[in-house]
mmCIF entry with sequence, helices, sheets and N, C-alpha, C, O atoms, coordinates in Angstrom:
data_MODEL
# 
_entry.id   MODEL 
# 
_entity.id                         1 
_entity.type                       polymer 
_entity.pdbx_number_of_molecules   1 
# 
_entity_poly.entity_id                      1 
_entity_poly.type                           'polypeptide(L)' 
_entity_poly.nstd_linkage                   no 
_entity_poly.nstd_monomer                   no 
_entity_poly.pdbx_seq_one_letter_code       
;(UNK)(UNK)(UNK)(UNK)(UNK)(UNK)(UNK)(UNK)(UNK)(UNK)(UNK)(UNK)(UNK)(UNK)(UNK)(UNK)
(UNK)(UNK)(UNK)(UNK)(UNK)(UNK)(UNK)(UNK)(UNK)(UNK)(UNK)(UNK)(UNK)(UNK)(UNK)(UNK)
(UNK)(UNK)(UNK)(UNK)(UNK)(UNK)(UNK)(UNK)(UNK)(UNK)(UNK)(UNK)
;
_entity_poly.pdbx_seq_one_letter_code_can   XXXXXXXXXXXXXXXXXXXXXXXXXXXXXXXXXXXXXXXXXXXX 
_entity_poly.pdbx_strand_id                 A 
# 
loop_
_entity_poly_seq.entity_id 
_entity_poly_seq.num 
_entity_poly_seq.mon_id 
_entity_poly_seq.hetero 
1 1  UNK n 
1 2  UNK n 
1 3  UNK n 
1 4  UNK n 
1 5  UNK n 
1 6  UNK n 
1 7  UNK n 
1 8  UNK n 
1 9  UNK n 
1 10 UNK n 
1 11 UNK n 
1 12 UNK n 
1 13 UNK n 
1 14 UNK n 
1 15 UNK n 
1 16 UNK n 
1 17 UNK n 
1 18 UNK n 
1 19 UNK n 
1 20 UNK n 
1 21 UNK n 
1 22 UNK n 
1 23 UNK n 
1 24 UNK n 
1 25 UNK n 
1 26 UNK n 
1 27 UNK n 
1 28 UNK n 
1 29 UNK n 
1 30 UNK n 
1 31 UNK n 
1 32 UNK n 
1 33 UNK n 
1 34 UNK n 
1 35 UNK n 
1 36 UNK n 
1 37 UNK n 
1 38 UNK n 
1 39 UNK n 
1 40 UNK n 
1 41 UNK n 
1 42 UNK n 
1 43 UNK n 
1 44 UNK n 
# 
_struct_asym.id          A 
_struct_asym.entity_id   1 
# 
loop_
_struct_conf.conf_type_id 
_struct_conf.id 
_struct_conf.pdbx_PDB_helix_id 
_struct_conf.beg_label_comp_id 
_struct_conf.beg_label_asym_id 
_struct_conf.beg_label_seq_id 
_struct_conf.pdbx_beg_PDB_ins_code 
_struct_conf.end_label_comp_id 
_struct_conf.end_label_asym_id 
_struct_conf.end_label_seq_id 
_struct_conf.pdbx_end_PDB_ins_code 
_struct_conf.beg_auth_comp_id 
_struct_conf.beg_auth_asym_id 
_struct_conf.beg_auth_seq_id 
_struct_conf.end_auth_comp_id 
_struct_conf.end_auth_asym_id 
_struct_conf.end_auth_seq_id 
_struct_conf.pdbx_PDB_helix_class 
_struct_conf.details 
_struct_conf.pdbx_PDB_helix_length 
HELX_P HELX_P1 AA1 UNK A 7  ? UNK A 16 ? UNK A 7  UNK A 16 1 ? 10 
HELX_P HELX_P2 AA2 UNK A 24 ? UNK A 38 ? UNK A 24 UNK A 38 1 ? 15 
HELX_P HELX_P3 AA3 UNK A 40 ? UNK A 43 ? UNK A 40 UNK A 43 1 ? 4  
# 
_struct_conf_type.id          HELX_P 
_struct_conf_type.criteria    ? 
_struct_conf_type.reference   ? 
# 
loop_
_atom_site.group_PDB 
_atom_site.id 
_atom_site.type_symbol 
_atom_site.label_atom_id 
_atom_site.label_alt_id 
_atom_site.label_comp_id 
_atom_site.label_asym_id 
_atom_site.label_entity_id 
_atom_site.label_seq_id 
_atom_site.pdbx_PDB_ins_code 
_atom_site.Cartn_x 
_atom_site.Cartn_y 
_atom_site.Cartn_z 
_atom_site.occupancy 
_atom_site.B_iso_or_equiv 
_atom_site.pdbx_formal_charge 
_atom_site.auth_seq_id 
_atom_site.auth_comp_id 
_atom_site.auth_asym_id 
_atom_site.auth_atom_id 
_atom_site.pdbx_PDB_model_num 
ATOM 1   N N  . UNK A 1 1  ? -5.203  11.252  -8.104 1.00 0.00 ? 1  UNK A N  1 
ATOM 2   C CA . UNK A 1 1  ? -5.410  9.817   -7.969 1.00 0.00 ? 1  UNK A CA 1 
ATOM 3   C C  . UNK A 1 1  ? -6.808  9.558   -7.413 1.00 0.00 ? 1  UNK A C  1 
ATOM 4   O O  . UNK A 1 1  ? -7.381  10.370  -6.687 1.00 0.00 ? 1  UNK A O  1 
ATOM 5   N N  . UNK A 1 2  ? -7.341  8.364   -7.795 1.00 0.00 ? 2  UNK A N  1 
ATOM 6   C CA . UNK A 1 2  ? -8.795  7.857   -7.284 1.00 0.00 ? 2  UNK A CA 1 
ATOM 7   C C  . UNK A 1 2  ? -8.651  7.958   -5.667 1.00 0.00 ? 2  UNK A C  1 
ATOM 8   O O  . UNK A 1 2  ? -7.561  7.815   -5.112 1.00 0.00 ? 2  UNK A O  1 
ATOM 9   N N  . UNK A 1 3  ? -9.633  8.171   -5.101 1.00 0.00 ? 3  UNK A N  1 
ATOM 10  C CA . UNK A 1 3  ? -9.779  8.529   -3.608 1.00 0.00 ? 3  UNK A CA 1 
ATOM 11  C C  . UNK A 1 3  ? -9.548  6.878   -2.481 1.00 0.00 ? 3  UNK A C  1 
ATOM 12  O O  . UNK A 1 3  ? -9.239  6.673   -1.307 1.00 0.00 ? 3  UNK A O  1 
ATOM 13  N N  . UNK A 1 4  ? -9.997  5.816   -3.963 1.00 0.00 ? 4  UNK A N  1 
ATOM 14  C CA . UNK A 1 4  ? -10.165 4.609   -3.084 1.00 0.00 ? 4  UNK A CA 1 
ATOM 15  C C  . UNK A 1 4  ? -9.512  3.577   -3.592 1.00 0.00 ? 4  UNK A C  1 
ATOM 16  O O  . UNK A 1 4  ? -9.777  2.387   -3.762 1.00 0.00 ? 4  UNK A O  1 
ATOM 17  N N  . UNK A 1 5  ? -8.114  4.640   -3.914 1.00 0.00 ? 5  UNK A N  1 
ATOM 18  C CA . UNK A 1 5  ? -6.904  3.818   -4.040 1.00 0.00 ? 5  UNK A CA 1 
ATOM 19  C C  . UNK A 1 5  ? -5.987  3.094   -3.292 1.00 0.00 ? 5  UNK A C  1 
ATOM 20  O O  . UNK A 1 5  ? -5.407  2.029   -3.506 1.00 0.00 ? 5  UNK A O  1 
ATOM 21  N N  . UNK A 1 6  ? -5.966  4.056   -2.170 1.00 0.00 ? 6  UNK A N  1 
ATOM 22  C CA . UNK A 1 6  ? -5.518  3.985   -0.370 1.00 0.00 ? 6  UNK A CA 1 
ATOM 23  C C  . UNK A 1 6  ? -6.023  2.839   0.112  1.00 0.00 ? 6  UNK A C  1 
ATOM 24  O O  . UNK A 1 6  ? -5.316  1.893   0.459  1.00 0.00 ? 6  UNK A O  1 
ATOM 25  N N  . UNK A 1 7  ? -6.861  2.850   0.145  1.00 0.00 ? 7  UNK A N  1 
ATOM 26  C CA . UNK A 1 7  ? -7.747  1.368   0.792  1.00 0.00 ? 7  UNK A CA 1 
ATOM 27  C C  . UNK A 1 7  ? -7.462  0.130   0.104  1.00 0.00 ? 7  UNK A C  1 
ATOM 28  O O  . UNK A 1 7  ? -7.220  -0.992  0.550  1.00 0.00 ? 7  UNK A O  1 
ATOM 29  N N  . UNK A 1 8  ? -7.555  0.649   -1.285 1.00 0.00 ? 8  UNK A N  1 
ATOM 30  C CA . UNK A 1 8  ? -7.521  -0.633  -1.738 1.00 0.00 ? 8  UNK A CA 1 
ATOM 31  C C  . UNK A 1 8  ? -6.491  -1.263  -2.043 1.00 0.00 ? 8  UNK A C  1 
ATOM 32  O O  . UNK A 1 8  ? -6.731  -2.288  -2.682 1.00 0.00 ? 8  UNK A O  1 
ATOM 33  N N  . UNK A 1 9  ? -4.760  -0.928  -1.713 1.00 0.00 ? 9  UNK A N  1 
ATOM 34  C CA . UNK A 1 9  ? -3.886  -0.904  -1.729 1.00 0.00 ? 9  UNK A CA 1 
ATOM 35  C C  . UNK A 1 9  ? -3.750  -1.879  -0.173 1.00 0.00 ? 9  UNK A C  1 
ATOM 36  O O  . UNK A 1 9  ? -3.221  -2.973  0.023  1.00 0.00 ? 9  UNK A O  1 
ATOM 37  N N  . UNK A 1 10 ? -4.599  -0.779  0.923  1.00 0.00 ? 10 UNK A N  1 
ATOM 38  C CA . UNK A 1 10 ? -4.129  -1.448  2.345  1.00 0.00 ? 10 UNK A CA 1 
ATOM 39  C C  . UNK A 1 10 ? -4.863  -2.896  2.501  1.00 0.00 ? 10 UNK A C  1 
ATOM 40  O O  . UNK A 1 10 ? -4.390  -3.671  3.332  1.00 0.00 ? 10 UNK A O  1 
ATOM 41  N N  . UNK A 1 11 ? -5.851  -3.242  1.838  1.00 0.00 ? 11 UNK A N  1 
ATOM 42  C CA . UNK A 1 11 ? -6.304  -4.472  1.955  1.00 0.00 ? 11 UNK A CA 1 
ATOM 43  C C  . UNK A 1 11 ? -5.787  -5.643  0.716  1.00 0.00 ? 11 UNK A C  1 
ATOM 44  O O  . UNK A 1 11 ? -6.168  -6.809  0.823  1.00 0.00 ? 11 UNK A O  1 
ATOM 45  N N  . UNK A 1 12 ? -5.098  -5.315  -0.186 1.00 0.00 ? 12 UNK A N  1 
ATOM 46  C CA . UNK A 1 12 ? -3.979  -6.207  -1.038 1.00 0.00 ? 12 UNK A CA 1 
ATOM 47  C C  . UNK A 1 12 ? -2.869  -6.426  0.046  1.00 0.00 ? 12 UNK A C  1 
ATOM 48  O O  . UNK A 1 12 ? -2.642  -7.606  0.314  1.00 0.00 ? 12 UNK A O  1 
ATOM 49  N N  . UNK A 1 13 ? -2.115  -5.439  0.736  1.00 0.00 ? 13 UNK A N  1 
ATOM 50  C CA . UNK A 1 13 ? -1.038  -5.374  1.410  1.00 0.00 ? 13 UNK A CA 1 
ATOM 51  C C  . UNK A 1 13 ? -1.636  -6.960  2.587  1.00 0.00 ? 13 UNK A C  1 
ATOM 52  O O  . UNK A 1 13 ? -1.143  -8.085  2.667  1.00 0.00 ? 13 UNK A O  1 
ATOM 53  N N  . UNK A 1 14 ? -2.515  -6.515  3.119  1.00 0.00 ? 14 UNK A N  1 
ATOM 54  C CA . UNK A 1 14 ? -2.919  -7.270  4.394  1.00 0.00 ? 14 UNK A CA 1 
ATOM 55  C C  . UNK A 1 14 ? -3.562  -8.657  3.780  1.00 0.00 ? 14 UNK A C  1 
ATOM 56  O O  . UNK A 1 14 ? -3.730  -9.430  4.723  1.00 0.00 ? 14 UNK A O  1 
ATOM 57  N N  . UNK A 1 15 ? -3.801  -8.993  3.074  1.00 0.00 ? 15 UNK A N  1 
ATOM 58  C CA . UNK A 1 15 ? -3.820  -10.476 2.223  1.00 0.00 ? 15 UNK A CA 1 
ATOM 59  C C  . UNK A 1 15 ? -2.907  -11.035 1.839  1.00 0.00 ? 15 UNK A C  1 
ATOM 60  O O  . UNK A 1 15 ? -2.734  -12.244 1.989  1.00 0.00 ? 15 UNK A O  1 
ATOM 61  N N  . UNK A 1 16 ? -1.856  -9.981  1.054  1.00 0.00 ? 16 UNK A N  1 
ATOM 62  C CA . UNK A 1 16 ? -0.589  -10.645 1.062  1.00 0.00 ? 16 UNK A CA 1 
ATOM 63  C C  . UNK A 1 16 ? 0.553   -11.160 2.379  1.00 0.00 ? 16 UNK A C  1 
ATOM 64  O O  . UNK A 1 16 ? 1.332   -12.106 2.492  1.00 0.00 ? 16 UNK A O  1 
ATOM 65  N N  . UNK A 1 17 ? 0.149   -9.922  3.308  1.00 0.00 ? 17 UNK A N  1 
ATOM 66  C CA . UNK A 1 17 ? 1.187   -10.856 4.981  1.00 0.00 ? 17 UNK A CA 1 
ATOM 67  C C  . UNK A 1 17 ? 0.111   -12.119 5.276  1.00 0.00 ? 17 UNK A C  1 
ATOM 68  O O  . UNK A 1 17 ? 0.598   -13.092 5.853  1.00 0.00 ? 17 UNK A O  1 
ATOM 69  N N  . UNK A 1 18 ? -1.275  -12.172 4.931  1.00 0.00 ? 18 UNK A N  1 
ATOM 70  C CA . UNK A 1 18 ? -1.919  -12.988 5.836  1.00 0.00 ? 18 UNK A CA 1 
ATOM 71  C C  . UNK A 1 18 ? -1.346  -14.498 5.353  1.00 0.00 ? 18 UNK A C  1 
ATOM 72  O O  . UNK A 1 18 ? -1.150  -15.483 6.065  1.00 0.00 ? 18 UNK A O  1 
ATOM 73  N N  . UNK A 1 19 ? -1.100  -14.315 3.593  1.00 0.00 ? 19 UNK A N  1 
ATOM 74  C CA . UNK A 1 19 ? -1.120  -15.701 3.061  1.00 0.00 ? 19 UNK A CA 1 
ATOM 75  C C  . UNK A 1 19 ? 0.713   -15.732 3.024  1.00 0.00 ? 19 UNK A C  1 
ATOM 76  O O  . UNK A 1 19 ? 1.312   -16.703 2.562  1.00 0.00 ? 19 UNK A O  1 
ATOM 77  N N  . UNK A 1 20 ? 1.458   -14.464 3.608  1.00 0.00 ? 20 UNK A N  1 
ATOM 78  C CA . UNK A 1 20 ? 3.080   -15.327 2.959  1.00 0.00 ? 20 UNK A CA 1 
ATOM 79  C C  . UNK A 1 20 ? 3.216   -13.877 4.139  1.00 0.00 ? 20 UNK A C  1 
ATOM 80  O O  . UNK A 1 20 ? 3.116   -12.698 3.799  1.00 0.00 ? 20 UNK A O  1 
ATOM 81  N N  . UNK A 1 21 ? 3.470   -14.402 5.589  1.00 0.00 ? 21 UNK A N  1 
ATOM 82  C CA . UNK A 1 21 ? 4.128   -13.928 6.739  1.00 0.00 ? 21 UNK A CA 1 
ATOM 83  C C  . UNK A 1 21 ? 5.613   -13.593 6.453  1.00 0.00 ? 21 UNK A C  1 
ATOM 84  O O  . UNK A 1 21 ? 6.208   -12.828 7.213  1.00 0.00 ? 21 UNK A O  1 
ATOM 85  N N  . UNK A 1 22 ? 6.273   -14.183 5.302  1.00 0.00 ? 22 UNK A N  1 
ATOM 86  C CA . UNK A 1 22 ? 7.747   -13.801 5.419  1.00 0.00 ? 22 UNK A CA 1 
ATOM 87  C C  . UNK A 1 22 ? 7.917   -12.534 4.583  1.00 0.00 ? 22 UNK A C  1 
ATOM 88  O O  . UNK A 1 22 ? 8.987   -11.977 4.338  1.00 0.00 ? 22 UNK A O  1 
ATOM 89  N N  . UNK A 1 23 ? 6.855   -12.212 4.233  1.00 0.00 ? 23 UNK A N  1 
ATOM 90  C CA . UNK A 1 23 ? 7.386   -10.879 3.138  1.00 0.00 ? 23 UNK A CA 1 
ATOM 91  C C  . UNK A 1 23 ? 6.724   -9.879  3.523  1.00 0.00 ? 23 UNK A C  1 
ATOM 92  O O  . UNK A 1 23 ? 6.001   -9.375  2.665  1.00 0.00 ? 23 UNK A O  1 
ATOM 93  N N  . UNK A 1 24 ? 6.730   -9.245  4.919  1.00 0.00 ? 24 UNK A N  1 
ATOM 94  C CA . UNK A 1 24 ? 5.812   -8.216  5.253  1.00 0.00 ? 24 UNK A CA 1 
ATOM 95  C C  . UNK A 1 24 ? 6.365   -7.358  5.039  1.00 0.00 ? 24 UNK A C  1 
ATOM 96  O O  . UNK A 1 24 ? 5.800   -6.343  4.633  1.00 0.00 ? 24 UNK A O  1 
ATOM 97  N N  . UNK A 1 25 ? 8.294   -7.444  5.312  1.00 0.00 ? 25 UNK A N  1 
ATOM 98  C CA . UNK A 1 25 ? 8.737   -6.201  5.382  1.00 0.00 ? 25 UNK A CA 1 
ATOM 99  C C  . UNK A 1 25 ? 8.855   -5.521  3.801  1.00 0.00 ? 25 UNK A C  1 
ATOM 100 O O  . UNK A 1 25 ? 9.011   -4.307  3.675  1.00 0.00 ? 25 UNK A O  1 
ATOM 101 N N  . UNK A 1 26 ? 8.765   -6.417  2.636  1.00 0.00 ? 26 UNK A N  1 
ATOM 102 C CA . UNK A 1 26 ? 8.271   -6.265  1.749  1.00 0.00 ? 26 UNK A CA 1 
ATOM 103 C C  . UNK A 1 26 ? 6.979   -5.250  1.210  1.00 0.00 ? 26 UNK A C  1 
ATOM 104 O O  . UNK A 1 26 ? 6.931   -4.218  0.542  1.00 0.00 ? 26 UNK A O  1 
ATOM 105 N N  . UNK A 1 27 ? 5.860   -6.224  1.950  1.00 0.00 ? 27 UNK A N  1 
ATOM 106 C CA . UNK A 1 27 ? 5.125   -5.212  1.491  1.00 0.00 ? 27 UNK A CA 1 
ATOM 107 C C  . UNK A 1 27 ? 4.756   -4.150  2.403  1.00 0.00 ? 27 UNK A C  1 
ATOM 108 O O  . UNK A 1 27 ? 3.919   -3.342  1.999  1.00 0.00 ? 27 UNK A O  1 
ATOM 109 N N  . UNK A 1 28 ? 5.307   -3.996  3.730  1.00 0.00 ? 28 UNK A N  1 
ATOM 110 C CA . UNK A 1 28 ? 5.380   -2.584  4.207  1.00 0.00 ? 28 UNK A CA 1 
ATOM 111 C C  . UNK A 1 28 ? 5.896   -1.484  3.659  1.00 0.00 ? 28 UNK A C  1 
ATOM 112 O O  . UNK A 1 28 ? 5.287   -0.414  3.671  1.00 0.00 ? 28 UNK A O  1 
ATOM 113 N N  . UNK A 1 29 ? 7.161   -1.653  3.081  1.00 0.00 ? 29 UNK A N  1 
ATOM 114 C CA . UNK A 1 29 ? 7.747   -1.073  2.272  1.00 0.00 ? 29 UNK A CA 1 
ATOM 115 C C  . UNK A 1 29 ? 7.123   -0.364  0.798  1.00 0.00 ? 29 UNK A C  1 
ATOM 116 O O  . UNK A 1 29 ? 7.249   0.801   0.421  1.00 0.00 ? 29 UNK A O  1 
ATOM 117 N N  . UNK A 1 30 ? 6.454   -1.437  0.164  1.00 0.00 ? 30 UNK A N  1 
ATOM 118 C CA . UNK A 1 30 ? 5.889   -1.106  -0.883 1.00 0.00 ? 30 UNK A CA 1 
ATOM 119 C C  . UNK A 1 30 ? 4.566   -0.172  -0.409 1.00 0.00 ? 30 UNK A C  1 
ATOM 120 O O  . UNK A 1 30 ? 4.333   0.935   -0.896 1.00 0.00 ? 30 UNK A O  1 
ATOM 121 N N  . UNK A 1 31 ? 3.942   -0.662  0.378  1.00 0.00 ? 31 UNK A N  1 
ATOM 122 C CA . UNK A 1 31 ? 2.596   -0.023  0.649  1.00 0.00 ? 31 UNK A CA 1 
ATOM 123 C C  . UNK A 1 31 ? 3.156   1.267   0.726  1.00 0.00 ? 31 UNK A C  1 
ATOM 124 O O  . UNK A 1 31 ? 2.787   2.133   -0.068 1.00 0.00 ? 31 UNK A O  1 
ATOM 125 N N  . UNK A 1 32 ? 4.247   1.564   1.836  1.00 0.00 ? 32 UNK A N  1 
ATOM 126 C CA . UNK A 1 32 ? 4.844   3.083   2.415  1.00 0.00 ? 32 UNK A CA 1 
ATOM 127 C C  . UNK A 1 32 ? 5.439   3.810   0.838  1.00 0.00 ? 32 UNK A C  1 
ATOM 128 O O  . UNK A 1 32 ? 5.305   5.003   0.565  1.00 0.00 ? 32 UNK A O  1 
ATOM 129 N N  . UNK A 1 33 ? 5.770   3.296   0.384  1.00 0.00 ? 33 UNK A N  1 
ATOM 130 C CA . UNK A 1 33 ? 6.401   3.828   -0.802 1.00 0.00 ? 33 UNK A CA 1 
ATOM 131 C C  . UNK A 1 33 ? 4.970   4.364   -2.059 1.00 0.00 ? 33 UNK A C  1 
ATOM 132 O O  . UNK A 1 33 ? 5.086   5.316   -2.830 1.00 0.00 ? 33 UNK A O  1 
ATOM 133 N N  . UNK A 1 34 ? 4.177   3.791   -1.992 1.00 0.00 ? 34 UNK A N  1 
ATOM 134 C CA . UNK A 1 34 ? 2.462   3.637   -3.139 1.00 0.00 ? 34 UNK A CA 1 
ATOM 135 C C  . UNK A 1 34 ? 1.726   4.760   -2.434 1.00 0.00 ? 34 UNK A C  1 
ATOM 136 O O  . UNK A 1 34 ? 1.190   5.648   -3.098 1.00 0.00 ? 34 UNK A O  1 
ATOM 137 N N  . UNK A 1 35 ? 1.666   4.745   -0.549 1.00 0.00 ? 35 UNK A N  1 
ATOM 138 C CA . UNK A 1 35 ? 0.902   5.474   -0.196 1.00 0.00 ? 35 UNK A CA 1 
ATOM 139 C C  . UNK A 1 35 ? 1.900   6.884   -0.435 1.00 0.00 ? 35 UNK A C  1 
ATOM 140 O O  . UNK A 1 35 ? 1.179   7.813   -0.798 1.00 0.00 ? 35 UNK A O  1 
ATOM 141 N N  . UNK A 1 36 ? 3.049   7.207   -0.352 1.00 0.00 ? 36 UNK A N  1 
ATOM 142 C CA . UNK A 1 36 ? 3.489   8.564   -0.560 1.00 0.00 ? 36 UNK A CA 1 
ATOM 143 C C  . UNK A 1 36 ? 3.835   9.295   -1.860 1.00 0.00 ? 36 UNK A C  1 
ATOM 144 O O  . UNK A 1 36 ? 4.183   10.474  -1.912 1.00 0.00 ? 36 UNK A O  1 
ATOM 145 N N  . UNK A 1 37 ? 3.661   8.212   -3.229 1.00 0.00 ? 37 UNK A N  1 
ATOM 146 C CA . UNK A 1 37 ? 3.559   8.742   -4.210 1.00 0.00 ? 37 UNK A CA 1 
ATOM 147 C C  . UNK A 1 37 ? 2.038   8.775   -4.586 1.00 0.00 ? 37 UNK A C  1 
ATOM 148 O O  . UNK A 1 37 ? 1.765   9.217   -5.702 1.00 0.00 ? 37 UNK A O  1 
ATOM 149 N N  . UNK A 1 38 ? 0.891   8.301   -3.674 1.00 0.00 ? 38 UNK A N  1 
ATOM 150 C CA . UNK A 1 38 ? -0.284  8.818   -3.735 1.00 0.00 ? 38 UNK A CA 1 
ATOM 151 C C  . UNK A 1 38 ? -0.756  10.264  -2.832 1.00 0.00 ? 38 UNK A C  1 
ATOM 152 O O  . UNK A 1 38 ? -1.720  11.014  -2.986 1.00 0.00 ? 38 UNK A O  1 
ATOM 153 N N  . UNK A 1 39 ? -0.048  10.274  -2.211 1.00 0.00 ? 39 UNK A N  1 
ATOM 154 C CA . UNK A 1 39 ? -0.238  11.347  -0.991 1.00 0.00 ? 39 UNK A CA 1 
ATOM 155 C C  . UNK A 1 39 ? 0.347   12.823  -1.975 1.00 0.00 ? 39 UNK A C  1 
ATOM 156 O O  . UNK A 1 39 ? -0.153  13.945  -1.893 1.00 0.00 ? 39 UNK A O  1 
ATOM 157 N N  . UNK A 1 40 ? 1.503   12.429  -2.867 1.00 0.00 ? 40 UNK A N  1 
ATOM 158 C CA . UNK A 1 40 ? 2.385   13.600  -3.329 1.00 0.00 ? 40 UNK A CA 1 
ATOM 159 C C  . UNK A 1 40 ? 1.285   14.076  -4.636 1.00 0.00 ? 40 UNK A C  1 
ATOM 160 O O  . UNK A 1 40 ? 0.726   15.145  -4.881 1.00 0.00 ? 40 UNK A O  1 
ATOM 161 N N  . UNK A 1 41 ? 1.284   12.818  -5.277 1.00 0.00 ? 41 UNK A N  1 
ATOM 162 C CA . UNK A 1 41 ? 0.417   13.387  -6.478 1.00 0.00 ? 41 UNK A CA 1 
ATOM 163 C C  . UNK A 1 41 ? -1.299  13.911  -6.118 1.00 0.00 ? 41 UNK A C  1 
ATOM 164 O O  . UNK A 1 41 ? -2.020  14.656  -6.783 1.00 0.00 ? 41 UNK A O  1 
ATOM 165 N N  . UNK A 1 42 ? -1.452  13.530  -5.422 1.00 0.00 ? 42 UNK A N  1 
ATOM 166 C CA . UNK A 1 42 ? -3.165  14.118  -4.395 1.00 0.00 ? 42 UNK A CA 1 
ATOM 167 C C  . UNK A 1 42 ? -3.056  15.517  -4.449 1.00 0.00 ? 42 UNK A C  1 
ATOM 168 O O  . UNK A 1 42 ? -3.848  16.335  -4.917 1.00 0.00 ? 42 UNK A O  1 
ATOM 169 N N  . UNK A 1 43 ? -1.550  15.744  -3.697 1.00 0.00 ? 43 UNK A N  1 
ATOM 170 C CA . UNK A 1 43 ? -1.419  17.877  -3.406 1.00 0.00 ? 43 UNK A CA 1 
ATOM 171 C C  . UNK A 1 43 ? -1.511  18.181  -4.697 1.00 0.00 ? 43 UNK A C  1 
ATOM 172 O O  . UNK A 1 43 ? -2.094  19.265  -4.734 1.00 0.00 ? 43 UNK A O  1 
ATOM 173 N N  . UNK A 1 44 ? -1.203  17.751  -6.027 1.00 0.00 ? 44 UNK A N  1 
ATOM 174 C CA . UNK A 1 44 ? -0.898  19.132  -6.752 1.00 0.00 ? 44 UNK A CA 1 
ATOM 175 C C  . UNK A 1 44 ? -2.191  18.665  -7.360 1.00 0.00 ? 44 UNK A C  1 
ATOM 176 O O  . UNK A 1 44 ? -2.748  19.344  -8.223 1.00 0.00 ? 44 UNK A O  1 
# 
């Protein structure tokens, strides 16, 4: 995966709680879920 995928994932995530506070646990979730199928496909 692109190296500056991570980032650019965590600053979509943090625009989306800034503009709609009710769906963080939302996109915590999603972020946690994007960053570990980026983390898995990185090792091999």
């Amino acid at each position: 995966m692109h190296p500056m995928m991570t980032p650019l994932i965590s600053i979509i995530a943090g625009v989306l709680v800034l503009i709609y506070p009710k769906i963080l646990n939302y996109v915590v979730a999603i972020y946690l879920i994007l960053f570990g199928i980026i983390e898995i496909f990185s090792k091999s």
